[in-house]
MILUMPA-396484 format. One line per field, with one value per residue (C-alpha): residue in one letter; chain; z, x, y negated. Coordinates in nm, 3 decimals, m for minus. Layout:
r (A, ...)
c (A, ...)
w (Z, ...)
u (X, ...)
v (Y, ...)
***
This chain:
r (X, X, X, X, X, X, X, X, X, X, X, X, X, X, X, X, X, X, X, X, X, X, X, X, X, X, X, X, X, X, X, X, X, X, X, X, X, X, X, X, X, X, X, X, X, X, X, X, X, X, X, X, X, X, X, X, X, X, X, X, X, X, X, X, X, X, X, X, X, X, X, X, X, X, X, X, X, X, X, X, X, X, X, X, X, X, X, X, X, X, X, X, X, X, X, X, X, X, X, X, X, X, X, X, X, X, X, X, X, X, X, X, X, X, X, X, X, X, X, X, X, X, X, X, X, X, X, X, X, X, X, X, X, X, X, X, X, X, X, X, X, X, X, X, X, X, X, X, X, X, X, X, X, X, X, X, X, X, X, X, X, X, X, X, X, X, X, X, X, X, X, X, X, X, X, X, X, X, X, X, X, X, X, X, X, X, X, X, X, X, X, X, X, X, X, X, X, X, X, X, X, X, X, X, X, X, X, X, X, X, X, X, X)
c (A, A, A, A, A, A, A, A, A, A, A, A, A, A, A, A, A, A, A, A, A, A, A, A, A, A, A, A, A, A, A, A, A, A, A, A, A, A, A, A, A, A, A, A, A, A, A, A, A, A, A, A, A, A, A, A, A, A, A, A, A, A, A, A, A, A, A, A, A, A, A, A, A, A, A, A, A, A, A, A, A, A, A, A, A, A, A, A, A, A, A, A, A, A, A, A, A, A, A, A, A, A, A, A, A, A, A, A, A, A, A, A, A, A, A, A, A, A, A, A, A, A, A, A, A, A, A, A, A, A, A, A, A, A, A, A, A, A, A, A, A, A, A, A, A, A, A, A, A, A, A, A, A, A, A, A, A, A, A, A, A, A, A, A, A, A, A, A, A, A, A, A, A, A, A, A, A, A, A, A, A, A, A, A, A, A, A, A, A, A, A, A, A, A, A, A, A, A, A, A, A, A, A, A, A, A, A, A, A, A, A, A, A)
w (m1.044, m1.022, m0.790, m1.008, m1.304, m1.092, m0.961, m1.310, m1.442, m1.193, m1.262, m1.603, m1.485, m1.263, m1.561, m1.839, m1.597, m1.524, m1.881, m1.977, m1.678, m1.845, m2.149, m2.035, m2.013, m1.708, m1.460, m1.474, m1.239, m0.930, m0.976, m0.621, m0.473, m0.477, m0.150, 0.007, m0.027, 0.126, m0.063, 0.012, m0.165, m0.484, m0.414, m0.399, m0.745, m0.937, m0.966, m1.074, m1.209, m0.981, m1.107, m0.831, m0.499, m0.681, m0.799, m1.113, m1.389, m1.698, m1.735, m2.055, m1.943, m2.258, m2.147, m2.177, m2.424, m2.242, m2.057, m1.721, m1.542, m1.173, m0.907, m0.552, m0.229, 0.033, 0.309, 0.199, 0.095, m0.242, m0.619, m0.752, m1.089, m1.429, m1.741, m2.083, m2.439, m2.617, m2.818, m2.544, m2.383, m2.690, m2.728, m2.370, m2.385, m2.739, m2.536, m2.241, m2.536, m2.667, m2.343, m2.187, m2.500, m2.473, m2.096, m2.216, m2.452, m2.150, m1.919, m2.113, m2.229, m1.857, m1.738, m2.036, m1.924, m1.519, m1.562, m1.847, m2.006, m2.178, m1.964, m1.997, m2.191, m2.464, m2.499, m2.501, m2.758, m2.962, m2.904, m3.088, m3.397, m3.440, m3.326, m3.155, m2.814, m2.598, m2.262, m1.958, m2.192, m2.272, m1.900, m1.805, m2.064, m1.926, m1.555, m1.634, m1.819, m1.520, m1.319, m1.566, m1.430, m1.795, m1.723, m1.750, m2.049, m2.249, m2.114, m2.161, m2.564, m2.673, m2.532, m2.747, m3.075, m2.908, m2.874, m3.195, m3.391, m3.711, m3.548, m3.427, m2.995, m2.906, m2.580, m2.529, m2.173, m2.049, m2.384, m2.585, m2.956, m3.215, m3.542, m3.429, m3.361, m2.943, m2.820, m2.698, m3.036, m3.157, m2.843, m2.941, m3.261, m3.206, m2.999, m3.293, m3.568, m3.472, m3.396, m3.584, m3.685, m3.517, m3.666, m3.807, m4.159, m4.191, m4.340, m4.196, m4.343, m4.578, m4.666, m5.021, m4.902, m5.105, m5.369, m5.168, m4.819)
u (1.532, 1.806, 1.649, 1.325, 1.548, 1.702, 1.302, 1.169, 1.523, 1.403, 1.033, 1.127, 1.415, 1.148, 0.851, 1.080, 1.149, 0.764, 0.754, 1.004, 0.930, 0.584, 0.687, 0.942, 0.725, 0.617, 0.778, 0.612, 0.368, 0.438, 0.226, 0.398, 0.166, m0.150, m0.298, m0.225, m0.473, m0.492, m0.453, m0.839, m0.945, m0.733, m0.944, m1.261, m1.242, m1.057, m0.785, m0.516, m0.400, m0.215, 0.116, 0.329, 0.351, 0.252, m0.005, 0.033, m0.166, m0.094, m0.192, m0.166, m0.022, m0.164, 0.055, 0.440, 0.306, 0.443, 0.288, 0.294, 0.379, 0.300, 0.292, 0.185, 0.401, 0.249, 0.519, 0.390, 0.043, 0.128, 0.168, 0.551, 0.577, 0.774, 0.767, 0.788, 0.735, 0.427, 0.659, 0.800, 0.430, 0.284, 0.600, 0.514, 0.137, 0.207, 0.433, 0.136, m0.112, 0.074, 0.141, m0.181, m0.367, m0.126, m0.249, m0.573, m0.550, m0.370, m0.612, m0.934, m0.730, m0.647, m0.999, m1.126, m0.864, m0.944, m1.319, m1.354, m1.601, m1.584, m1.615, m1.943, m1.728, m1.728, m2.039, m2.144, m1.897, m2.046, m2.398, m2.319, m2.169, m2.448, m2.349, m2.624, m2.528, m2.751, m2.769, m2.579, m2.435, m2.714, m2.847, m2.513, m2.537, m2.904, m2.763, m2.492, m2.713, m2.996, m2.678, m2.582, m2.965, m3.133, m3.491, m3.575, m3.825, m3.581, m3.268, m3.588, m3.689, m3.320, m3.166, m3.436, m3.283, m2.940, m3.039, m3.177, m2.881, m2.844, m2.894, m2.665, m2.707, m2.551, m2.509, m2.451, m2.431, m2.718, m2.956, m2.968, m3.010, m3.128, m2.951, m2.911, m3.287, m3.350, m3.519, m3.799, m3.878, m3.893, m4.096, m4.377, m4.338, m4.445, m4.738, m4.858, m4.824, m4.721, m4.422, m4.119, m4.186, m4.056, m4.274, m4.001, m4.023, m4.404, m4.611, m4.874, m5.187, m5.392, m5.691, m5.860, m6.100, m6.445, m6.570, m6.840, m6.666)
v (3.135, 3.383, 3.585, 3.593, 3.733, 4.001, 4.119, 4.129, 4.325, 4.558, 4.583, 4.609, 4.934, 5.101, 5.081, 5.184, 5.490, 5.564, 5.571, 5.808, 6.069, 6.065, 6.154, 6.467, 6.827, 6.922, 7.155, 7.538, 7.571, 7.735, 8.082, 8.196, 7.889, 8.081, 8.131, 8.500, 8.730, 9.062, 9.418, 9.485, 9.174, 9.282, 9.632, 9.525, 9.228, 9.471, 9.184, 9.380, 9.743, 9.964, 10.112, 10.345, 10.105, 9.782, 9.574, 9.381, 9.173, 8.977, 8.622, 8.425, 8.051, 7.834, 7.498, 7.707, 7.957, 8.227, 8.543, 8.507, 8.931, 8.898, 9.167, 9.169, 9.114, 9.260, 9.081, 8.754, 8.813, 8.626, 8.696, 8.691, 8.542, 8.654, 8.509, 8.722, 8.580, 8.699, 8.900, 9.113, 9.151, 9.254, 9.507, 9.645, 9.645, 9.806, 10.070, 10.089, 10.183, 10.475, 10.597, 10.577, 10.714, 11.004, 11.055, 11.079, 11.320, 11.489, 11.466, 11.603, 11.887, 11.950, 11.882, 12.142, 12.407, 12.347, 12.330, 12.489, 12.258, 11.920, 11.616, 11.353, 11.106, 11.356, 11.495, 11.164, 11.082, 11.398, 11.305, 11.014, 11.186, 11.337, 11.678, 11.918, 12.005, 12.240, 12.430, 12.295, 12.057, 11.895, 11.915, 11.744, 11.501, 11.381, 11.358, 11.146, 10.927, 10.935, 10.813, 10.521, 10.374, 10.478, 10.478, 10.878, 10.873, 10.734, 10.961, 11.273, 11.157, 11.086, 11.398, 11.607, 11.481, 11.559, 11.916, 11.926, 11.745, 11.576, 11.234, 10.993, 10.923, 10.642, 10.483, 10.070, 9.958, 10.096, 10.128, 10.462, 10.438, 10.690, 10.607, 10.252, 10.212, 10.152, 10.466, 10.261, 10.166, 10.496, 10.582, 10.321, 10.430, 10.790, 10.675, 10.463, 10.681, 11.006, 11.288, 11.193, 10.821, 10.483, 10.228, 10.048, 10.249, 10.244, 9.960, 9.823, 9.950, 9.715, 9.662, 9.481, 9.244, 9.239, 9.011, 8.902, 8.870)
***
């Protein structure tokens, strides 16, 4: 009987401490775990941004609500972990914004004083302002889009209305718009009705039907 008391006193010990371990948090993960992968992988999925001799990225880590900074080692093949708060990452990405906007103000004004024109980015950027843009700038501006896979009669129509200005070109992916309207539609709707209308504005025509149909 004794020795029944004592094995339940210890069943009793041994659930009581299943129970509390279960409760406690549980331990960060081990980010350093991750199977090695080489420097050509990271390459070729675009899994991280290079900065100087390093690889790093930024993970958000939802069960310790903290950001998780990790950069590559190349000895071991394997990402090395540090944790930030969100306040200190949003400080530094805050700090990486200023900095990287100011490097690309930088850079076009270099790439304006080396090559002496304005790059595709802003022509583009132009074209969809509204503002007219002719010559080589236009022909560069309808290459770069023939590069971006636009189909050519759509890069051809838009870039008319670029050289003429006063409309808004805009680019999404790889769809041009004319004042927010596809090209395409204002393609069919100059083959419907006519130079200079999309088919969007116009009515459909009506007719009165007759007292005796």
């Amino acid at each position: 009987m004794k020795d029944r008391g004592l094995l339940m006193l210890a069943l009793g010990g041994l659930l009581a401490a299943v129970y509390f371990l279960s409760k406690r948090k549980p331990p960060p993960p081990s980010y350093e775990e991750s199977p090695p992968i080489s420097e050509e992988e990271i390459n070729e999925l675009g899994l991280a941004m290079k900065m100087g001799k390093k690889y790093w990225r930024c993970k958000w880590d939802y069960e310790h609500n903290v950001y998780i900074i990790q950069y590559y080692d190349r000895k071991t093949g394997r990402w090395k972990t540090r944790r930030v708060t969100k306040r200190q990452a949003e400080r530094a990405a805050r700090i990486a914004g200023q900095i990287w906007r100011a490097l690309e103000s930088v850079g076009k004004k270099l790439w304006e004083l080396v090559f002496g024109e304005k790059s595709e980015e802003e022509l583009e950027k132009e074209a969809c302002e509204g503002k007219k843009i002719t010559g080589e700038d236009a022909d560069r501006l309808l290459s770069y889009w023939y590069n971006l896979q636009i189909p050519s009669d759509q890069a051809e129509y838009a870039i008319k209305f670029v050289k003429q200005g006063g409309h808004r070109v805009c680019r999404k992916g790889t769809k041009l718009y004319i004042e927010n309207i596809p090209v395409e539609v204002w393609m069919r709707g100059e083959y419907l009705y006519g130079p200079g209308t999309t088919g969007v504005f116009r009515l459909p025509h009506l007719t009165v039907a007759s007292k005796n149909g």
